[in-house]
C-alpha positions as YAML, in Angstrom:
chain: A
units: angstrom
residues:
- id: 1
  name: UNK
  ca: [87.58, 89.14, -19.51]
- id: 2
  name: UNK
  ca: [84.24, 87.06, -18.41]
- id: 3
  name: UNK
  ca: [83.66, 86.74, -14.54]
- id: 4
  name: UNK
  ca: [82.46, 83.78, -12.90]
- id: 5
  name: UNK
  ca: [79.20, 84.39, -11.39]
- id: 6
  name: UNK
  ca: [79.59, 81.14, -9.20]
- id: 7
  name: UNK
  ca: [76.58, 79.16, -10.15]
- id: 8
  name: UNK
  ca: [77.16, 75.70, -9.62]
- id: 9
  name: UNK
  ca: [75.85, 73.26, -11.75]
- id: 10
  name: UNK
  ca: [73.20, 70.49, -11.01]
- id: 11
  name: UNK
  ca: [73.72, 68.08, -12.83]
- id: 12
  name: UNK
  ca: [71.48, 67.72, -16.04]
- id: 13
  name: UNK
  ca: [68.90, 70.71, -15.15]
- id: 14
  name: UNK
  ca: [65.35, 69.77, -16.42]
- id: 15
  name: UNK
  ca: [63.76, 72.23, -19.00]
- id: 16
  name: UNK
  ca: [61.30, 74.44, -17.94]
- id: 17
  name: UNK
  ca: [57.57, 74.15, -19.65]
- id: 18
  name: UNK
  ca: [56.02, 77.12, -21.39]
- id: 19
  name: UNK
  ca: [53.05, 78.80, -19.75]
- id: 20
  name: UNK
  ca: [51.39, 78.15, -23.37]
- id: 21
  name: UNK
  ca: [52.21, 76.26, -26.56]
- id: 22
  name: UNK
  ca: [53.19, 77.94, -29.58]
- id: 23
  name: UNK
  ca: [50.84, 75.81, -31.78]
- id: 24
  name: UNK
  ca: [54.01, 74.58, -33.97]
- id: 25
  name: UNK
  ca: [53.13, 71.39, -35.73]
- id: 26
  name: UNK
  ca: [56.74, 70.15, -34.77]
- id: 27
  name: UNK
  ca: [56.22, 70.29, -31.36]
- id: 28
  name: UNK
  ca: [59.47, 72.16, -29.93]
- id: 29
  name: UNK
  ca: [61.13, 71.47, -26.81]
- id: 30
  name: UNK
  ca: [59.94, 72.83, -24.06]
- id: 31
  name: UNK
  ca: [56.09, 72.68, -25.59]
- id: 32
  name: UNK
  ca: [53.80, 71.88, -22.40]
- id: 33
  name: UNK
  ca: [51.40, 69.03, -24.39]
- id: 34
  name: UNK
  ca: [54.64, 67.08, -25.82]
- id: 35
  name: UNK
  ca: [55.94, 67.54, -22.28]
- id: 36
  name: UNK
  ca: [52.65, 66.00, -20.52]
- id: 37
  name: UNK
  ca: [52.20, 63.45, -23.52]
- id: 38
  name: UNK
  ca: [56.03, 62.00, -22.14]
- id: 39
  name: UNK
  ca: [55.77, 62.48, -18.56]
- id: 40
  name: UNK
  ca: [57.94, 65.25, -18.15]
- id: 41
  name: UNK
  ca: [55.78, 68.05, -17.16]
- id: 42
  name: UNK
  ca: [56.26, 68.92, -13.42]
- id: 43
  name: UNK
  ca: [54.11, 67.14, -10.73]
- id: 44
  name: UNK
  ca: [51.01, 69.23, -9.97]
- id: 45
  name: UNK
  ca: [50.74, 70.65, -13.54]
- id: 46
  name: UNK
  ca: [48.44, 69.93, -16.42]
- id: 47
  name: UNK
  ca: [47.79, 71.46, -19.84]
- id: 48
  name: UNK
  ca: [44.07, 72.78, -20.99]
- id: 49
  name: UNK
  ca: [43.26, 74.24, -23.93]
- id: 50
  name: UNK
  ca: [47.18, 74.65, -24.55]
- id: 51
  name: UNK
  ca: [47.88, 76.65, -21.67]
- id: 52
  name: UNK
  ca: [50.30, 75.51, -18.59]
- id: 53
  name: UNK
  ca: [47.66, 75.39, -15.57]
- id: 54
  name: UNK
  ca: [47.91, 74.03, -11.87]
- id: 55
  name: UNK
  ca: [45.79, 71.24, -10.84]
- id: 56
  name: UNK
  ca: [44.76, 72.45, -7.94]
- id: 57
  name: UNK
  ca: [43.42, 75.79, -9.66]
- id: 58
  name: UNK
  ca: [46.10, 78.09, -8.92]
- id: 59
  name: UNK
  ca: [48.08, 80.90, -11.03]
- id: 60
  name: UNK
  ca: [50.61, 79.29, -12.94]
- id: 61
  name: UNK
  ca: [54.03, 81.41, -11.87]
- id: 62
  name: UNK
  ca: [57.26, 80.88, -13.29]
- id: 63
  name: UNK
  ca: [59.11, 80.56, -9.91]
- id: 64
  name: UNK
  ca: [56.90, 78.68, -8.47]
- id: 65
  name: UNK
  ca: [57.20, 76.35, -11.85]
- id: 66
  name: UNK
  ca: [61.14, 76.52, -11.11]
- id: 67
  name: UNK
  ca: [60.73, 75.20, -7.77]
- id: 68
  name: UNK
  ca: [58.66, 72.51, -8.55]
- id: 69
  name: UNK
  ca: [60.90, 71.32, -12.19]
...
């Protein structure tokens, strides 16, 4: 029926920010201002205007955001 791919699991895996907030007034999970207002967001990474952006001025890619979560 269903194959195993093999991926192993880590543990509880951190959730990924999005590159830029939906504007719901709920705030959902993965929203990047809830997720800097808690301390979640990953280091190096700050929110302006509502988008995801780098501190250090860089493109904001989402494998580079996996490595660093």
């Amino acid at each position: 029926m269903g194959k195993d791919k093999g991926k192993k699991s880590k543990g509880k895996q951190r959730k990924l920010p999005k590159t830029k907030c939906c504007v719901s007034k709920s705030r959902c999970g993965r929203c990047p201002i809830r997720m800097l207002k808690e301390g979640t967001l990953p280091e190096g990474y700050t929110v302006k205007k509502r988008v995801l952006v780098r501190a250090d001025g860089k493109k904001v890619s989402k494998k580079a955001l996996q490595k660093a979560a």
